[in-house]
C-alpha positions in Angstrom: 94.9 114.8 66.3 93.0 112.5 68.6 94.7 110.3 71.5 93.8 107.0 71.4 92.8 106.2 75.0 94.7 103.5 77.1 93.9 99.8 76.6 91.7 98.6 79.1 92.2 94.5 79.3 89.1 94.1 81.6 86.8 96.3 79.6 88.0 95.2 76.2 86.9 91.6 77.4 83.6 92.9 78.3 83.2 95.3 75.8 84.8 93.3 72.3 85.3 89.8 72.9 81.8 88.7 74.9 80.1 91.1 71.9 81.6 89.0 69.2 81.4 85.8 71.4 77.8 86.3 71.5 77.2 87.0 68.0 78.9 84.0 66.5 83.1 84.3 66.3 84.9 86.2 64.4 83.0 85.9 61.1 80.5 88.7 62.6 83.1 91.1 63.3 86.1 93.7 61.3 89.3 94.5 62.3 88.7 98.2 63.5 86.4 95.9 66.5 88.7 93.5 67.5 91.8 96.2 67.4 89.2 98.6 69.7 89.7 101.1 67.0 87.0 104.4 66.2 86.1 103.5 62.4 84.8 107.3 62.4 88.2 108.3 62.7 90.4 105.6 60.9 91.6 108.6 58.4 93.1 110.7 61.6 94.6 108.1 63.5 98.8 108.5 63.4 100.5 105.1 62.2 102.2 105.4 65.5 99.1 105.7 67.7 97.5 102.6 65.7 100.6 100.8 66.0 100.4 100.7 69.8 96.6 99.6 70.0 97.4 96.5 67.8 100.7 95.8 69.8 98.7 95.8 73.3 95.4 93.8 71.6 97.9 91.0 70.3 99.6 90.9 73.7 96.2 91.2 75.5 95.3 87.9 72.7 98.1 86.2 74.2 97.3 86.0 77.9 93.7 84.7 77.0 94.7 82.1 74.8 93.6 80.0 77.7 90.4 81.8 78.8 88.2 78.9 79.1 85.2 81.0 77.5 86.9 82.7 75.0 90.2 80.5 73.8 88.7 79.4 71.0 87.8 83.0 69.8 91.4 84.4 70.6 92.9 81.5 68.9 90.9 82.1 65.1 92.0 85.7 66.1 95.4 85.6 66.4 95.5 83.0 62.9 94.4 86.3 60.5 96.7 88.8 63.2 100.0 89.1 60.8 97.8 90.1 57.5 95.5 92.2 59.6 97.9 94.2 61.8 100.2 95.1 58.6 97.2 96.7 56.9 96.3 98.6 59.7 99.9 99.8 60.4 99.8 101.9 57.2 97.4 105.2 56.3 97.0 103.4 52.9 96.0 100.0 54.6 93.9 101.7 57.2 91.7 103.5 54.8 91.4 100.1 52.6 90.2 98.1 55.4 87.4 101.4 57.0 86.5 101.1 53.4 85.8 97.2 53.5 84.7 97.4 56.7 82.0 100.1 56.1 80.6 98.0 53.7 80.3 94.6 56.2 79.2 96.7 58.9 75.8 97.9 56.5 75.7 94.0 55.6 75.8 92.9 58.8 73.0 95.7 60.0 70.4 94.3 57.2 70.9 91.3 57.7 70.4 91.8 61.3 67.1 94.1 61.2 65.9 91.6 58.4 63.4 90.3 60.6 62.4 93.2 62.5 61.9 94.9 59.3 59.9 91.5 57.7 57.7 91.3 61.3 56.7 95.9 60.6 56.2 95.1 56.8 53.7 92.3 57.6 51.7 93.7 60.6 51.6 97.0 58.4 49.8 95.0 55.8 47.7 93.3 58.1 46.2 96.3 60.3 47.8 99.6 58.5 50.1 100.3 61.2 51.8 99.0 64.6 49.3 97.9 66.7 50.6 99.4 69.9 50.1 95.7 72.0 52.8 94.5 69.3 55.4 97.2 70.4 57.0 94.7 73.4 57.3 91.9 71.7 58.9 93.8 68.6 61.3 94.8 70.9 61.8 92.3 72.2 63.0 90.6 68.6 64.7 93.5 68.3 66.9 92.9 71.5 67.6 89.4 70.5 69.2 90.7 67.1 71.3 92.7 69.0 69.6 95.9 68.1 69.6 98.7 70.9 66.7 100.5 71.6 67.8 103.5 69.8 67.5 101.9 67.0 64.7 100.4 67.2 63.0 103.1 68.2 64.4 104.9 64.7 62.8 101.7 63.3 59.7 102.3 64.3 58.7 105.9 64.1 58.6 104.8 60.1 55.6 103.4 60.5 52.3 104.4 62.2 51.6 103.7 65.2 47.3 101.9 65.9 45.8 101.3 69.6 45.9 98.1 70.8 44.8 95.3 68.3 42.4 92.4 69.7 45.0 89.7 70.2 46.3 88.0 72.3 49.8 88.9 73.6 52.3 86.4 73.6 53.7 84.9 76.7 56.6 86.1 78.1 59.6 83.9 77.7 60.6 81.8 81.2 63.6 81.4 82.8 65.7 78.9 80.5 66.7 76.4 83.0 70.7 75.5 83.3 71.2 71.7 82.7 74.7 69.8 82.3 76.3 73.0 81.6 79.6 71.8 81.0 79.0 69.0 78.4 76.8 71.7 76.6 80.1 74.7 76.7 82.2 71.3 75.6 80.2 70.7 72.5 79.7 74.3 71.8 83.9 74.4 71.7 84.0 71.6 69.9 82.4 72.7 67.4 84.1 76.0 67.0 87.4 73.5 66.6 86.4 71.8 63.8 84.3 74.4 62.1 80.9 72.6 62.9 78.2 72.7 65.2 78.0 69.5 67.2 74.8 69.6 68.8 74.5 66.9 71.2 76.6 64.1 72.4 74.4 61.3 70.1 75.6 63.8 67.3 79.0 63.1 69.0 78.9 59.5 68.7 76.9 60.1 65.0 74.0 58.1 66.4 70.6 58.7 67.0 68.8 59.9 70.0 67.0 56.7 70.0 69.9 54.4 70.2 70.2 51.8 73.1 72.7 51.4 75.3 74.7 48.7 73.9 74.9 50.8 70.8 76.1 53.8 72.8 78.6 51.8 74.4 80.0 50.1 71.7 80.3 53.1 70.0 81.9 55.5 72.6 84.5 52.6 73.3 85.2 52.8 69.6 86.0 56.1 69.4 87.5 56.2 72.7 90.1 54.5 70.8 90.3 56.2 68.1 90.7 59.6 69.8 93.4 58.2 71.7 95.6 57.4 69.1 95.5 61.2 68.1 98.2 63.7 68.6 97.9 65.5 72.2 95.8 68.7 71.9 93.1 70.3 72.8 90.5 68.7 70.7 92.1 65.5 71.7 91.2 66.5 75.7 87.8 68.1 74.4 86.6 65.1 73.4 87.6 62.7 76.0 85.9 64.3 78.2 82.8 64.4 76.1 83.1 60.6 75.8 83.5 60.4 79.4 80.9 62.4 79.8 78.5 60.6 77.1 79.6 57.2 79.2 78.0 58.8 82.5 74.6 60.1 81.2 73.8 57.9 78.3 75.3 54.1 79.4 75.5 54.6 83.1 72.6 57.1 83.7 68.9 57.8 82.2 69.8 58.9 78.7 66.1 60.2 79.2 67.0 62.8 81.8 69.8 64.0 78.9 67.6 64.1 76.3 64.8 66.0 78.5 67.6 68.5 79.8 68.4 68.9 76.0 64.8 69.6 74.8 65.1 72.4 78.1 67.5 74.2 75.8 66.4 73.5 72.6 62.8 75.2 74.1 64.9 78.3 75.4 66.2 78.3 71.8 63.1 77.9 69.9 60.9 80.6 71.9 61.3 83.6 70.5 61.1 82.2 66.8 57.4 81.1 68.2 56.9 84.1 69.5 57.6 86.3 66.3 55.9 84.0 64.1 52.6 84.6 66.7 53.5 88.3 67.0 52.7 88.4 62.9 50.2 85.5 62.0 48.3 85.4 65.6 48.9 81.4 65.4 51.5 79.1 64.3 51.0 78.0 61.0 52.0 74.4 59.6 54.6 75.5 57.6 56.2 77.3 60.9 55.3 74.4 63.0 56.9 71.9 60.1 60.3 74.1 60.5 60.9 74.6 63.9 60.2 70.8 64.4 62.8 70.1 61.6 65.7 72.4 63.6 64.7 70.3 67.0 65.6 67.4 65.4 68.5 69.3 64.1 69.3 70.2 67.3 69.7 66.3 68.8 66.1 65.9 69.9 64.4 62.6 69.2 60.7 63.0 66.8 58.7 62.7 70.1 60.8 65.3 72.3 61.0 67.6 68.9 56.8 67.6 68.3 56.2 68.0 72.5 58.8 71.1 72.4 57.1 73.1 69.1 53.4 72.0 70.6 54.3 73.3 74.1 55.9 76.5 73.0 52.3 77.1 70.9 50.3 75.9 73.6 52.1 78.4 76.3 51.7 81.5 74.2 48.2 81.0 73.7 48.2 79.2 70.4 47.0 76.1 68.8 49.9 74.0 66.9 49.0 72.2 63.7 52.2 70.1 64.1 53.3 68.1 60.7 52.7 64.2 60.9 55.5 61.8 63.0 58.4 61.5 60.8 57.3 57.4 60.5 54.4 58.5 58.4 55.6 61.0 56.6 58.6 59.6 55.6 57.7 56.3 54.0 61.0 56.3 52.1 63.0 56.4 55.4 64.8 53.1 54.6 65.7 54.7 51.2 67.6 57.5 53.1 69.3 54.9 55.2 70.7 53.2 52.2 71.2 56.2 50.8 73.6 56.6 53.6 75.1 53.4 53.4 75.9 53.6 49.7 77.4 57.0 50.6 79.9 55.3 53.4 80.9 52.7 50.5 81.4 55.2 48.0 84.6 56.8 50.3 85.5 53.6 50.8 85.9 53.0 47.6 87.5 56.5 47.0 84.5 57.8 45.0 84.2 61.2 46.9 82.1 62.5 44.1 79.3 59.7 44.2 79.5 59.8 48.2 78.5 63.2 48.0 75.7 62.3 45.3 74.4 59.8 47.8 74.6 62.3 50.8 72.6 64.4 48.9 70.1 61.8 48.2 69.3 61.1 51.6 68.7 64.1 52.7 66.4 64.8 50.1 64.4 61.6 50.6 64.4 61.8 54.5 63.2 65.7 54.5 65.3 66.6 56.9 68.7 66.0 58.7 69.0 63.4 60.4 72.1 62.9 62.9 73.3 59.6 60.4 73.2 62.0 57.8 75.2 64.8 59.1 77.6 62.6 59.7 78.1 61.0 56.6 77.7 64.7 55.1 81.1 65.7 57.7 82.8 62.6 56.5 82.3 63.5 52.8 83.7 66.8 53.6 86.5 65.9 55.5 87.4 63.4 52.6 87.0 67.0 49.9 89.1 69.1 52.8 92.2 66.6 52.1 91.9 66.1 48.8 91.6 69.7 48.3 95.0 69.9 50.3 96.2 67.1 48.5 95.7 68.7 44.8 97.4 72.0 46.4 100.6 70.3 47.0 100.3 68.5 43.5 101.3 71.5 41.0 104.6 72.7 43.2 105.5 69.5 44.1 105.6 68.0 40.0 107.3 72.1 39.3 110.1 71.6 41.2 111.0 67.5 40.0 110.0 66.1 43.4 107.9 63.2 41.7 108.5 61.2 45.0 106.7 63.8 46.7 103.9 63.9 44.3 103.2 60.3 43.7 102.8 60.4 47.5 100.2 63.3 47.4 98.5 61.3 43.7 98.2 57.7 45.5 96.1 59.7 47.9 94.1 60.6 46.0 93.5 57.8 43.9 92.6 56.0 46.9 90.2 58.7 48.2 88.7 60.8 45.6 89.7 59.5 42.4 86.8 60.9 40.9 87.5 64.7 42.0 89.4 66.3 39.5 92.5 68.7 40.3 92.2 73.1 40.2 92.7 72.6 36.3 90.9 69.2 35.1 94.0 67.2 35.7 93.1 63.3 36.7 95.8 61.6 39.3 95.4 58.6 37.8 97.3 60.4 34.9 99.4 62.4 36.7 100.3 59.5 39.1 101.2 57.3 36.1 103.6 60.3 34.9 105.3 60.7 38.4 105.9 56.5 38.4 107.3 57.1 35.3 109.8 59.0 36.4 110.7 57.1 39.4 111.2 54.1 37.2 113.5 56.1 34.8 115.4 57.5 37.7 115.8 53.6 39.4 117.0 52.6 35.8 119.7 55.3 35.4 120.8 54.8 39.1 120.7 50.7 38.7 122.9 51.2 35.3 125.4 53.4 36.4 129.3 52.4 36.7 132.0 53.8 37.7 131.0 57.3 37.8 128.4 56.9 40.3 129.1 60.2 41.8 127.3 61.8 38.6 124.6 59.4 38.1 123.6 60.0 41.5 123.6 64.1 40.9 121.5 63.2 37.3 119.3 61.3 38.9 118.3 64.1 41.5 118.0 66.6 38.5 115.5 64.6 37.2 113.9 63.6 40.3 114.7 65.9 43.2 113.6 63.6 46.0 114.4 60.6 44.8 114.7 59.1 48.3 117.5 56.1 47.2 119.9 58.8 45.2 119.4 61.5 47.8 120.6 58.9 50.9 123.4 57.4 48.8 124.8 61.2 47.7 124.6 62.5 51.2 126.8 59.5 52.6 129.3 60.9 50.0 131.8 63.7 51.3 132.1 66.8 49.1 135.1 67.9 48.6 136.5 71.0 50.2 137.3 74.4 48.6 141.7 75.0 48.8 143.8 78.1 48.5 141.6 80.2 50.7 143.1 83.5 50.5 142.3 87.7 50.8 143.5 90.2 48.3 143.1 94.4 48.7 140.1 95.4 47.5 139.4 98.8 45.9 137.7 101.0 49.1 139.7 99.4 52.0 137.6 96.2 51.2 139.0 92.7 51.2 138.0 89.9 48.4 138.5 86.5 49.1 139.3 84.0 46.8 139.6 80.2 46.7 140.3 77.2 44.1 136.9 75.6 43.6 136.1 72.2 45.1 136.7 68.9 42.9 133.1 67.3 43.5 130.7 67.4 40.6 127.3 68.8 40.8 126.5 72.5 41.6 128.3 73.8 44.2 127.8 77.2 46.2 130.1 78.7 48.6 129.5 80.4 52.2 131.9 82.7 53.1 132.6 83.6 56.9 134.9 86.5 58.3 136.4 85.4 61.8 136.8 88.6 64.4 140.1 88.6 66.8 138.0 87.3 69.2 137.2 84.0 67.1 133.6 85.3 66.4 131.9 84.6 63.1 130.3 86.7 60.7 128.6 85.8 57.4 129.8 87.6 54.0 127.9 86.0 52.2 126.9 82.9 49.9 128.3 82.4 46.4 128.6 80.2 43.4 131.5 81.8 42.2 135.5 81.7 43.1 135.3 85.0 44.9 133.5 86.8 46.8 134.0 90.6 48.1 134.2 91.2 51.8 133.0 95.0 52.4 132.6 94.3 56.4 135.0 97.0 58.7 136.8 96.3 61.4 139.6 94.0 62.2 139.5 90.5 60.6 142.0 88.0 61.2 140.7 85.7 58.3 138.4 83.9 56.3 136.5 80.4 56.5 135.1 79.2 53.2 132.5 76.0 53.8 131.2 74.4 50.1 128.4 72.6 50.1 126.2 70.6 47.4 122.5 70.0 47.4 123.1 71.7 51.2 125.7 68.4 52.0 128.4 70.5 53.4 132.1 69.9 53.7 134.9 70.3 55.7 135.6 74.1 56.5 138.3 75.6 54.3 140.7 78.6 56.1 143.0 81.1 55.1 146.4 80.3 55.1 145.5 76.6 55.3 147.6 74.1 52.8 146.2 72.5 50.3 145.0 68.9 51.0 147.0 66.1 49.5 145.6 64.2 46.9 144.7 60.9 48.6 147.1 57.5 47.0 145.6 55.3 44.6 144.8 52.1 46.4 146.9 49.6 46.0 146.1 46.4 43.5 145.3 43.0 45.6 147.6 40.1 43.9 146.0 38.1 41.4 145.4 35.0 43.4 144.0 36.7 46.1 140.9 35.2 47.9 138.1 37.9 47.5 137.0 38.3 51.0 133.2 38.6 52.5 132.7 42.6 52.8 132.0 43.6 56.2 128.8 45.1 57.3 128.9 48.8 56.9 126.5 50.8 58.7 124.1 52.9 57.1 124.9 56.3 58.3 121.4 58.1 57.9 117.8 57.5 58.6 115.0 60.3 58.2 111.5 60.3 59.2 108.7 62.0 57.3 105.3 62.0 57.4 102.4 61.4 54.8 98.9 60.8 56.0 98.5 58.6 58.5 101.5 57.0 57.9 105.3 57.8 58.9 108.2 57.1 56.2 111.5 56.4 57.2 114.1 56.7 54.4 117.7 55.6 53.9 120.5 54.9 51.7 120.4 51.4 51.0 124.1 49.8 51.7 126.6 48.8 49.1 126.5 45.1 50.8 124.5 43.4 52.8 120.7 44.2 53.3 119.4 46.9 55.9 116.0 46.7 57.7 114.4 49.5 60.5 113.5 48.5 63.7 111.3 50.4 66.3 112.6 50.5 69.8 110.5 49.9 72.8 109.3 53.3 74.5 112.0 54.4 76.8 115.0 52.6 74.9 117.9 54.3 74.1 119.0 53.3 70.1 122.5 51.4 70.0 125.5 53.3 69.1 126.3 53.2 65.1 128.6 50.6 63.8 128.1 48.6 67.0 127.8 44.8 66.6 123.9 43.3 67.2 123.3 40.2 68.5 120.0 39.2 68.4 118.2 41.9 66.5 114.3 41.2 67.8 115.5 42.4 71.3 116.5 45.6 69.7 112.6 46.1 68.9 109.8 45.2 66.5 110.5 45.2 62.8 109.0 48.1 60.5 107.2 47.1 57.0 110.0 47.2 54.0 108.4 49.1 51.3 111.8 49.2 48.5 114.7 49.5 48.6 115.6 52.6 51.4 111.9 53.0 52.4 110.3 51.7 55.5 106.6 52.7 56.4 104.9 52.5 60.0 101.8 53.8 61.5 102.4 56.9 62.5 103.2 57.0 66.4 100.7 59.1 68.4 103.2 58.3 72.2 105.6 61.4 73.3 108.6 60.0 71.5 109.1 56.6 69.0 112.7 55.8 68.1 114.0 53.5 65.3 117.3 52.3 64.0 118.2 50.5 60.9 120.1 47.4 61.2 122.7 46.2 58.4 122.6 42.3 57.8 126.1 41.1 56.1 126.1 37.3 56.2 125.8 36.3 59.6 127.0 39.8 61.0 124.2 42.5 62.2 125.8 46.0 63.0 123.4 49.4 64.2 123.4 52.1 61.8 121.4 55.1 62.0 118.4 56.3 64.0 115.8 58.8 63.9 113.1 59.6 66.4 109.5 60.6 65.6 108.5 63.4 68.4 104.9 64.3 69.3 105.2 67.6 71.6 102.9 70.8 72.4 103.4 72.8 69.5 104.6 76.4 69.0 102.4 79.0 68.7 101.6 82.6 67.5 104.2 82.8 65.0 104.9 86.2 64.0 107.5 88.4 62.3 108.5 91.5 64.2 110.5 93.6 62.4 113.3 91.8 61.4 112.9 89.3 64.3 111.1 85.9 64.4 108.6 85.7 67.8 106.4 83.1 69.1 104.6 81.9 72.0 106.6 79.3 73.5 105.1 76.1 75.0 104.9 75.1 78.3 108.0 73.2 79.7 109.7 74.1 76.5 113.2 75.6 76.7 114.7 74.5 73.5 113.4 74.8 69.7 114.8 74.4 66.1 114.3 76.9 63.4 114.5 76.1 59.7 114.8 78.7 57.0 114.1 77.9 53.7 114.2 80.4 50.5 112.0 78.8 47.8 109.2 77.1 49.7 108.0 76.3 53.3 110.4 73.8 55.6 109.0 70.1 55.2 110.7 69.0 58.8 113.1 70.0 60.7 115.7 68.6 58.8 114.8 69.6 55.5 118.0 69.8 53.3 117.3 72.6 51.7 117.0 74.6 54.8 118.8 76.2 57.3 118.8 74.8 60.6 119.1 76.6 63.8 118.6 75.4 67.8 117.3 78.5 70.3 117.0 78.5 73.8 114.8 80.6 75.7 117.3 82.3 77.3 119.2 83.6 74.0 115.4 83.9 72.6 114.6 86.7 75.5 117.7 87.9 75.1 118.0 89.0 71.6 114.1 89.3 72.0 113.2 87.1 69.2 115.0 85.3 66.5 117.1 87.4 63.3 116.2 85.8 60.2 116.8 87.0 56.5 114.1 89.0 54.2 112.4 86.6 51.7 111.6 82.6 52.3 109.7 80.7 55.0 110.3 79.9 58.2 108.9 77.4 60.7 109.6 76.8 64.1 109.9 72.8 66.0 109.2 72.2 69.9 112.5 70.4 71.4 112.8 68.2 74.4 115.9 66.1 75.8 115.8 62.6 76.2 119.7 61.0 78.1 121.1 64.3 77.4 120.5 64.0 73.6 118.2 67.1 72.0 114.9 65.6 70.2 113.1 67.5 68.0 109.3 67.8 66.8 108.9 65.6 63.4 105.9 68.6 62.6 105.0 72.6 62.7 101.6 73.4 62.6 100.3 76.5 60.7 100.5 78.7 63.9 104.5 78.0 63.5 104.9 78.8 60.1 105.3 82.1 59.2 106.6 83.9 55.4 108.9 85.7 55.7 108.8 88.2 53.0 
């Protein structure tokens, strides 16, 4: 059986990630690459032996998640790691993916001797052979494809092989010259970010090369802006820097001497497609010269620049260039193809992603070629079809499982941005919008109608609407009653089963049952809706703790051998001619934040008297303590918009931490109620199951996160009701080395920090801290 040799960091660097670096990320490589596996001999590997390799790669992953060449690599690597490394663990899996990869590798070895094999097919037509002065320059191509010289060599004895044919050889390539490195590696990065080249820093700014300098600097000043009102990251940095950097060469400096050190690389760039289409056709025909002046201009170069860097290529290897027209003459319609663009900027304005991406189209076709205005209308159109595609995704689940607040969120969306794109099935949101209202209305009907019994209205209304944001805050300010008459019986098999008299609340209730160790430790039996439940742990017990809970509202814990609450006296009747006094102000006891878009929610239980508004507090201010009295609420902070009843809505905060409270207005009287805080931190990463334990990468500076469990869908926030919430330091986190969770549901994972000795959690997980569990 063969040995897998130990894993070399240094080499594997060398050897794997500069290999796929170079040929484009990690679309032009397979798993048994990246895992440093043999593909020859993925059918005698041991599960064990394979199981190390991918162990040590991930780990390896980790520590270069910060290489400043390769974290963008590592960082698309790690994303497809979980679904990858659990193929490969497995014979079965293993053989699956050698199949699949088999398959890419021939794909990728055609598509890479694809023009080697076009260059021998043509000079065999034109001379009946290899002309032996060719050879260099063939391998040449061949080395810039990647292709060794055995195989080339393999390549070439196919053919015959002529003496020296009476051309011209082409010039050898020079030395590409090295110009504003850094702001060229930055857009390069960039670009691997958001999943699109970015050539140049005018393509940056989404202007041309021929802009002036006030245009440059009223544009970078606008996006400075912009960019800074983004959450902290890494594309955040990335592009500050690139603004910064586009402020020192093309408003303080010569944006001549950028543009000159651009067309430098573009030259390097451009050479050897001169040279190959000499090394076939002796000259460079119109039709090549019309194409490599199209991907200059592509490649940020202004018309002049792009013509002198084609012409120069020819003219240095020996050729005469017949160079297409300037753009101004062959492009009459060039105003067209700006309006074009304009009417395709109004049309997502309008949230007519359809027709925007008509009029993109349009201007590309009457401008015959791309022009940096158009590429960035073109981005913006597909940005706008990225979220709407989210959008529609979060539709079908969301109108499943009754959450019609939820929904009508998602719908509004897309009304306003792409109400012309229908959803995965034909459906139109302005339909299914008006069906989601709908059932908002009905639900504010049935919870404005209902008398005595609210308790049950409140639990209809959340059947029909399970997010009704009004009925949810009300019912969770309402205590559920707590299961009685906790008490164990023998079991057959030396088991115990604990029963208990159910709780009085309506609704449906479930029951978690905990058995409590002589040493007052806690162990879970299990969760129940029933009366019972059957206790099968060994070992001494010295009772039981029953907690019920509705709609995951818990209530007070229930023990064995407790008595039975009394029931609670009937208040007493006021006298007849009593004055009916003013009701106090009664603070409302719970305020949520949640976001959607570009906007931040904050939901509450309106109160039974009074009205309630949310302020935000100024950075660095502590909220006031519930129930306390308010004197002069504008020194608490800066009102947020009212929306309804229970809903406030605020831009959402880019800063560190933004705390509100709501306030509860009775008369003349102002008491603080809840608060919530919206928290902006560096995100956990590398989210992973391992075995039955829940690992991450932790951020830096972070000791503290919260994880929330949920069974039937992923967490929305860290304090999704529906989940279960737990706090882990990084102590307890290396101790138990990872986390426990249960097979089956979702997990996701929140960044902490502590602000006055209170714990402050991240309002959002990003993909990388979301993981399935099962």
């Amino acid at each position: 059986m063969p040995v897998l040799p130990p894993f070399d960091g240094n080499g594997y660097r060398k050897r794997v990630l500069a290999a796929v670096e170079a040929r484009g990320g990690p679309d032009e490589t397979d798993p048994f690459e990246v895992y440093d596996l043999p593909l020859e001999a993925a059918g005698s590997l041991t599960d064990d032996e394979v199981a190390r390799r991918v162990d040590a790669v991930w780990a390896f992953w980790q520590k270069q998640r910060d290489h400043p060449k390769y974290r963008g690599l590592v960082t698309a690597l790690l994303a497809s790691h979980d679904r990858l490394a659990e193929l490969l663990r497995t014979a079965s899996g293993r053989q699956w993916l050698a199949e699949q990869t088999r398959a890419e590798r021939a794909r990728r070895d055609a598509a890479r001797f694809a023009e080697l094999d076009a260059a021998l097919q043509r000079l065999v037509e034109r001379f009946g052979g290899v002309p032996a002065d060719k050879v260099a320059g063939l391998r040449g191509m061949a080395a810039a494809a990647g292709i060794d010289d055995a195989a080339f060599e393999a390549r070439l004895r196919g053919h015959r092989l002529l003496a020296a044919a009476d051309a011209p050889a082409p010039a050898a390539p020079g030395d590409a010259a090295v110009v504003l490195r850094q702001v060229r590696d930055g857009l390069e990065e960039l670009g691997r970010i958001e999943g699109a080249r970015v050539p140049s820093l005018h393509a940056l700014l989404e202007l041309p090369p021929t802009a002036d300098r006030d245009t440059v600097r009223r544009r970078r000043d606008a996006l400075l802006v912009v960019n800074r009102q983004r959450r902290p990251d890494r594309r955040r940095a990335l592009v500050d820097d690139l603004l910064a950097a586009a402020g020192t060469l093309l408003v303080d400096g010569d944006p001549a001497v950028y543009l000159d050190a651009l067309a430098d690389d573009v030259r390097e760039a451009l050479r050897p497609r001169v040279a190959a289409a000499l090394l076939v056709e002796d000259r460079l025909t119109p039709a090549d010269a019309h194409l490599l002046v199209q991907e200059a201009l592509a490649a940020g170069l202004d018309p002049r620049r792009a013509s002198d860097v084609v012409a120069g290529l020819a003219r240095d290897a020996g050729s005469p260039a017949e160079l297409p027209p300037p753009p101004a003459a062959r492009t009459p319609g060039r105003t067209d193809w700006q309006a074009e663009v304009s009417a395709a900027r109004a049309a997502l304005r309008a949230g007519r992603l359809a027709v925007a991406r008509r009029h993109v189209d349009a201007a590309l076709s009457a401008a015959g070629g791309m022009h940096p205005p158009i590429r960035a209308a073109r981005d913006e159109v597909d940005e706008a079809a990225a979220r709407a595609d989210a959008a529609w995704r979060g539709v079908a689940p969301a109108l499943s499982a009754r959450r019609h607040a939820a929904a009508a969120a998602a719908l509004e969306h897309l009304v306003a941005t792409a109400a012309d794109v229908p959803g995965p099935r034909g459906e139109s949101a302005e339909e299914l919008l008006r069906v989601s209202r709908e059932a908002l209305a009905a639900a504010d009907a049935v919870l404005a109608a209902a008398g005595p019994d609210r308790e049950r209205a409140l639990l209809a209304v959340l059947d029909a609407v399970a997010d009704h944001p009004a009925a949810w805050g009300e019912l969770t300010a309402l205590p559920v009653a707590p299961a009685t008459g906790v008490h164990a019986v023998p079991a057959p098999g030396g088991a115990r089963e604990v029963r208990w008299t159910p709780s009085a609340s309506p609704g449906p209730v479930e029951y978690r049952v905990l058995r409590v160790r002589p040493d007052g430790s806690r162990q879970v039996v299990g969760v129940t809706a029933a009366t019972s439940l059957e206790d099968g742990g060994y070992g001494p017990v010295t009772g039981h703790v029953v907690v019920a809970s509705r709609l995951g509202i818990a209530a007070a814990e229930a023990v064995t051998g407790a008595p039975p609450a009394a029931p609670a006296p009937p208040p007493a009747a006021p006298p007849a001619n009593a004055p009916v006094a003013a009701p106090a102000a009664v603070p409302v006891d719970s305020l949520t934040a949640v976001p959607h878009g570009r906007r931040l929610r904050l939901i509450w239980s309106p109160p039974a008297a009074g009205t309630a508004e949310v302020r935000r507090l100024p950075a660095g201010t502590a909220p006031p303590a519930p129930g306390s009295t308010v004197v002069d609420p504008d020194a608490v902070g800066a009102p947020v918009p009212a929306m309804g009843p229970g809903l406030a809505v605020d831009t959402r905060p880019s800063a560190p931490v933004t705390e509100y409270v709501v306030l509860v207005r009775t008369g003349t009287a102002v008491v603080a109620g809840a608060s919530a805080a919206w928290v902006v931190l560096p995100p956990v990463s590398g989210a992973a199951l391992d075995g039955d334990r829940l690992r991450w990468t932790w951020p830096e500076g972070c000791t503290e996160v919260v994880v929330v469990v949920r069974p039937d869908a992923p967490p929305e926030g860290p304090d999704d009701p529906a989940g279960t919430r737990r706090k882990v330091t990084n102590t307890r986190y290396e101790i138990d080395g990872g986390v426990p969770v249960p097979g089956g549901g979702h997990a996701a994972v929140f960044a902490c920090t502590r602000a006055g000795g209170r714990l402050l959690v991240a309002g959002e997980a990003p993909p990388d801290a979301r993981v399935p569990l099962g």
